[in-house]
C-alpha atoms as a printed R data frame, in Angstrom:
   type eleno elety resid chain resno       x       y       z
1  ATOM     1    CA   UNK     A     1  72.423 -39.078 -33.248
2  ATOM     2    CA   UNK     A     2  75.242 -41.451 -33.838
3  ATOM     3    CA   UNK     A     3  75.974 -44.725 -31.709
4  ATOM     4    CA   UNK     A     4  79.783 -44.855 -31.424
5  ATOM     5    CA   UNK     A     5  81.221 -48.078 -30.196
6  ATOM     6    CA   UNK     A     6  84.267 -47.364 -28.118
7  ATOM     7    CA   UNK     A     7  86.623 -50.315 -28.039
8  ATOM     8    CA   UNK     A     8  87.246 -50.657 -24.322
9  ATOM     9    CA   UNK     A     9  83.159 -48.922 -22.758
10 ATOM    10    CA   UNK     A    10  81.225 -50.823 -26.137
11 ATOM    11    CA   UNK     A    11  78.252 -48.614 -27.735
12 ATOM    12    CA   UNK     A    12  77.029 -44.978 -26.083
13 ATOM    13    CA   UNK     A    13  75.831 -41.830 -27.411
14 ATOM    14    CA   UNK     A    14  77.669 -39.701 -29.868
15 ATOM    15    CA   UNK     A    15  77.100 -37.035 -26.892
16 ATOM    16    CA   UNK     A    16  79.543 -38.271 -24.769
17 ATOM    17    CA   UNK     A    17  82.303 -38.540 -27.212
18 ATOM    18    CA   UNK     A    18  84.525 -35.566 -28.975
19 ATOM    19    CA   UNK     A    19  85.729 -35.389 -32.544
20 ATOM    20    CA   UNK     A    20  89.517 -35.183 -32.986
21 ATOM    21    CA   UNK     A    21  89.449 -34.822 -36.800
22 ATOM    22    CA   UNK     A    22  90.826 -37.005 -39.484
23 ATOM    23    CA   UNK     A    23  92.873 -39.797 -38.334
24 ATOM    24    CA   UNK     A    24  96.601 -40.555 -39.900
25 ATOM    25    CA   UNK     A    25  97.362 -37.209 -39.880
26 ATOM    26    CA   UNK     A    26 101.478 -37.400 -39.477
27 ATOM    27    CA   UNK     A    27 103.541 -34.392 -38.290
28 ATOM    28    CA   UNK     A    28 106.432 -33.134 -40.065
29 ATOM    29    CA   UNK     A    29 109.736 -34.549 -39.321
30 ATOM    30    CA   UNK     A    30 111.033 -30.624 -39.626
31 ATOM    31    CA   UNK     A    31 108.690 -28.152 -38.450
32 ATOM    32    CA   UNK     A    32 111.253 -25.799 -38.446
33 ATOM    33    CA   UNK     A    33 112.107 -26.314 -41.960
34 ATOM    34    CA   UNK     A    34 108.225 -25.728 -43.261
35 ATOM    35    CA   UNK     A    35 107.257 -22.329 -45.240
36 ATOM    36    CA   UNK     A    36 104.144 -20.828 -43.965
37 ATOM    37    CA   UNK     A    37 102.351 -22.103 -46.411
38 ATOM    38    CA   UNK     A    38 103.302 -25.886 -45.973
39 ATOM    39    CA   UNK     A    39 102.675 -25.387 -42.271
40 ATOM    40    CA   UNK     A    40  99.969 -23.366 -42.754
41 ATOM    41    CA   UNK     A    41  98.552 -26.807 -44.882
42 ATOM    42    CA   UNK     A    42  99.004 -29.303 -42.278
43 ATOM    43    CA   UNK     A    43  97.600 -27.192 -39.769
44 ATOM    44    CA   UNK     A    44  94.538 -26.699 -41.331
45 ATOM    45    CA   UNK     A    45  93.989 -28.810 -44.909
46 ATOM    46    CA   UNK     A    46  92.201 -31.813 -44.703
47 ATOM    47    CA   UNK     A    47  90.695 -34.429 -47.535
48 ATOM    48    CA   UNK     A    48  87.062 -34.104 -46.615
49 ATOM    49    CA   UNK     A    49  85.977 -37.222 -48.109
50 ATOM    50    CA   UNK     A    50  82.740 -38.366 -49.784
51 ATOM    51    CA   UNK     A    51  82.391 -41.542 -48.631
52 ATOM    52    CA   UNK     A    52  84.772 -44.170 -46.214
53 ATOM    53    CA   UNK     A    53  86.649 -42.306 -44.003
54 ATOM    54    CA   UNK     A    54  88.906 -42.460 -41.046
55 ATOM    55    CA   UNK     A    55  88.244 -40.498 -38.035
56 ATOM    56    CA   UNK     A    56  89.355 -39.779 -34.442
57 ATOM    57    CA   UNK     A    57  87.180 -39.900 -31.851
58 ATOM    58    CA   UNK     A    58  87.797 -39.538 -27.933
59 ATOM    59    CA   UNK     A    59  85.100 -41.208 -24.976
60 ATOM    60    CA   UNK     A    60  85.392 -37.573 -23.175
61 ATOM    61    CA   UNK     A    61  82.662 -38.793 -20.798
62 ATOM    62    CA   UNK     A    62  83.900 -42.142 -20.261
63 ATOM    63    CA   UNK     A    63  87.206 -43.914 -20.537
64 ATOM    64    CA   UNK     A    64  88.885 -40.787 -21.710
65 ATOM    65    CA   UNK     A    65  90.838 -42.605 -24.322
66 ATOM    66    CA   UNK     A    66  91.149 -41.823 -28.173
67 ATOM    67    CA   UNK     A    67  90.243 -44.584 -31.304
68 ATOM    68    CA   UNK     A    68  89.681 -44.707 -34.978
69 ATOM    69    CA   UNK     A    69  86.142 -44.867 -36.196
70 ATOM    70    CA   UNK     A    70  85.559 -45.787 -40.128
71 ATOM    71    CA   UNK     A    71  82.731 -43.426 -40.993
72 ATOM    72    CA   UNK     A    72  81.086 -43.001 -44.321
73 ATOM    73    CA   UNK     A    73  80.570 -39.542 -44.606
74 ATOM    74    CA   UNK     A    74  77.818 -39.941 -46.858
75 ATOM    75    CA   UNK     A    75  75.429 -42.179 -45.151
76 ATOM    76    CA   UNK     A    76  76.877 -42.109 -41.494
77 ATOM    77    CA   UNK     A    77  77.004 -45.696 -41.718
78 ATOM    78    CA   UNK     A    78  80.073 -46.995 -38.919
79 ATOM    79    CA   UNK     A    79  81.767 -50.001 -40.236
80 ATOM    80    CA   UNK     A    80  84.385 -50.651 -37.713
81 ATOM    81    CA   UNK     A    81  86.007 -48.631 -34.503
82 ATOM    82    CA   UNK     A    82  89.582 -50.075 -32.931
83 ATOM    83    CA   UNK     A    83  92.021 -48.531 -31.113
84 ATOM    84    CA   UNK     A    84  94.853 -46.582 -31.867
C-alpha cells in the first residue's frame, strides 16, 4: 500500500485517496475544431512513463481536494506531493 502525503491532511493510506490520472493534461483551446481522432487522443492517450512521473491524486475520504504527487512508476518511490 502506498502512503500519500496530502498537502493540507499530511500522510494517510492510499485507500482513502482516488487516482485522477496524469497530471498537466491541457484541454484543447477548440474542441470543436478536433477530428475524431485528435479528440479521440486526448481523451484517452497518455505517456505511461517508466520512471518520474506526475500524477493526480484526490483525498476522497478526507479534505476532498485534488494535488500533484511525483511518483516513480518503477519503484513507487514518492518524491514530493504539492498542490495544484
Amino acid at each position: 500500500m502506498l502512503l500519500l502525503r496530502c498537502p493540507h491532511c499530511g500522510e494517510r493510506a492510499e485507500t482513502e485517496f482516488s487516482y485522477g490520472g496524469e497530471a498537466g493534461i491541457q484541454r484543447p483551446p477548440d474542441p470543436a475544431g478536433l477530428s475524431d481522432a485528435e479528440w479521440a487522443d486526448y481523451l484517452f492517450n497518455r505517456k505511461n512513463p517508466r520512471g518520474a512521473h506526475a500524477e493526480l491524486w484526490n483525498h476522497a475520504l478526507g479534505c476532498r481536494r485534488w494535488f500533484i504527487v511525483q511518483r516513480d512508476t518503477v519503484n513507487y518511490r514518492i518524491s514530493e506531493s504539492h498542490e495544484l
